[in-house]
C-alpha positions as CSV (number, residue, x, y, z in Angstrom):
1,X,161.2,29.1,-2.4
2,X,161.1,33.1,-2.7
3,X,161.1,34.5,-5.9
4,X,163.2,37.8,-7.2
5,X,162.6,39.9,-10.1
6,X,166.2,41.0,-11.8
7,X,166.0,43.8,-13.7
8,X,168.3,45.1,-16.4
9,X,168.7,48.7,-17.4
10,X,170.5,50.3,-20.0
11,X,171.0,53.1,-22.0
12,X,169.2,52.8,-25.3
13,X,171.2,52.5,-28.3
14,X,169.7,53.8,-32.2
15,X,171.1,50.0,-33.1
16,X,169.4,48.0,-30.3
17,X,170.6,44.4,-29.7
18,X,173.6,45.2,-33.0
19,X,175.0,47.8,-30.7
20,X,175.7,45.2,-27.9
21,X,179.3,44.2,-27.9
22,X,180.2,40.5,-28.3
23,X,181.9,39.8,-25.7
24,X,179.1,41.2,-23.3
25,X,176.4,39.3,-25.5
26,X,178.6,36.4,-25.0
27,X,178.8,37.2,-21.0
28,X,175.5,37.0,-21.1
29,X,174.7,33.7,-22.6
30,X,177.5,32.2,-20.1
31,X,175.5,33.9,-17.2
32,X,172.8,31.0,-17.5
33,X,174.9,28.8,-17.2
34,X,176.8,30.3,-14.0
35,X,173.2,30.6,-12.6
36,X,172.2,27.1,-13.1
37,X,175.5,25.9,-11.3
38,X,174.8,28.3,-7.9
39,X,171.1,25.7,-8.1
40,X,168.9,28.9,-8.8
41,X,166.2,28.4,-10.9
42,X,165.4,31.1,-13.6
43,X,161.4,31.0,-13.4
44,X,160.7,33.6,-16.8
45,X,163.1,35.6,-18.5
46,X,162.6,37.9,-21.0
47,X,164.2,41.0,-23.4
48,X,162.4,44.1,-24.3
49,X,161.7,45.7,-27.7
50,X,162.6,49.2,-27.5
51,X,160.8,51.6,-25.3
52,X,159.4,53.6,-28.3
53,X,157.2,50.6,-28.6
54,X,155.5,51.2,-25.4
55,X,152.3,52.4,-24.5
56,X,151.4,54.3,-21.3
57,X,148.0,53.7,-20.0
58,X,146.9,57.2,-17.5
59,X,144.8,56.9,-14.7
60,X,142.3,59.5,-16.6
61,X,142.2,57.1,-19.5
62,X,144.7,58.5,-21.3
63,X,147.2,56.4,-23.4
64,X,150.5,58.1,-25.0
65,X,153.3,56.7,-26.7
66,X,156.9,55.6,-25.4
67,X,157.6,55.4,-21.6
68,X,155.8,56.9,-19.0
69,X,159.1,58.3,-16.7
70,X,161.6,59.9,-18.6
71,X,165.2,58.7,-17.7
72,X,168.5,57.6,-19.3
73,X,168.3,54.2,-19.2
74,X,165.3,51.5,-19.9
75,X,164.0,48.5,-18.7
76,X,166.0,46.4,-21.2
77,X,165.2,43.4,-19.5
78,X,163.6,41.1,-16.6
79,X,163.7,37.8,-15.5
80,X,162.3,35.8,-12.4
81,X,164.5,34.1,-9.9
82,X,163.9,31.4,-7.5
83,X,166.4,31.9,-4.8
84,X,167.4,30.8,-1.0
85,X,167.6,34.7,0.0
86,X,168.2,38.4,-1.1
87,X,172.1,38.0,-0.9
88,X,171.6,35.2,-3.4
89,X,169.8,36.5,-5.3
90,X,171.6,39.4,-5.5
91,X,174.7,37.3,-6.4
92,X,172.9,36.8,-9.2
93,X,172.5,40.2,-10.6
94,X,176.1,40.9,-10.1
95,X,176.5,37.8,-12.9
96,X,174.9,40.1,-15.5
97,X,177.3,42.2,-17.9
98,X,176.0,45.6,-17.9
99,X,177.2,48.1,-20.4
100,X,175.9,51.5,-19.1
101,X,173.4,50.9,-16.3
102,X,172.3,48.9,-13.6
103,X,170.7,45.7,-12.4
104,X,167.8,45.9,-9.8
105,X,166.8,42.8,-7.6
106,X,163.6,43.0,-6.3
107,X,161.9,40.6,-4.1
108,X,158.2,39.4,-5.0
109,X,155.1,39.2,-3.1
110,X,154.4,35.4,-2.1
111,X,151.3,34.7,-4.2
112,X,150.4,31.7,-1.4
């Protein structure tokens, strides 16, 4: 079955996860459960720590902290989807509460 990365952006907050509202941390928690009842299989999910974390590896060998693209939102985010099609996939996505951002639904390469 093809797979889908779902991607979650957001604008980072000083207060990280504490500046999430309940009722879209809630939302989120009942998302898996909507997921799991349209018989798509969440492969990996995962949350970030935030972006000043990061490391940026250059192609001259480089590596500086924080992000390498400077933008407004972050990859708070990802999880792996195993899913008929695009559109489900993508019905997916629109499942996720998003504060201030976006959701991106990308298809993977088949490994096989």
């Amino acid at each position: 079955m093809p797979q889908y990365a779902i991607l979650i952006y957001e604008k980072e907050t000083p207060g990280g996860v504490a500046d999430i509202p309940p009722e879209v941390m809630e939302a989120n928690i009942n998302a898996g459960e909507q997921i799991a009842a349209m018989g798509v299989r969440v492969v990996h999910e995962h949350g970030m720590q935030p972006s000043a974390t990061a490391r940026t590896l250059h192609k001259d060998g480089m590596v500086t902290d924080g992000p390498f693209i400077e933008s407004k939102e972050v990859i708070a985010g990802f999880f792996v989807v195993e899913a008929e099609n695009l559109d489900e996939a993508v019905a997916v996505g629109k499942l996720l509460p998003i504060m201030d951002g976006a959701v991106e639904v990308r298809p993977l390469l088949d490994s096989a």
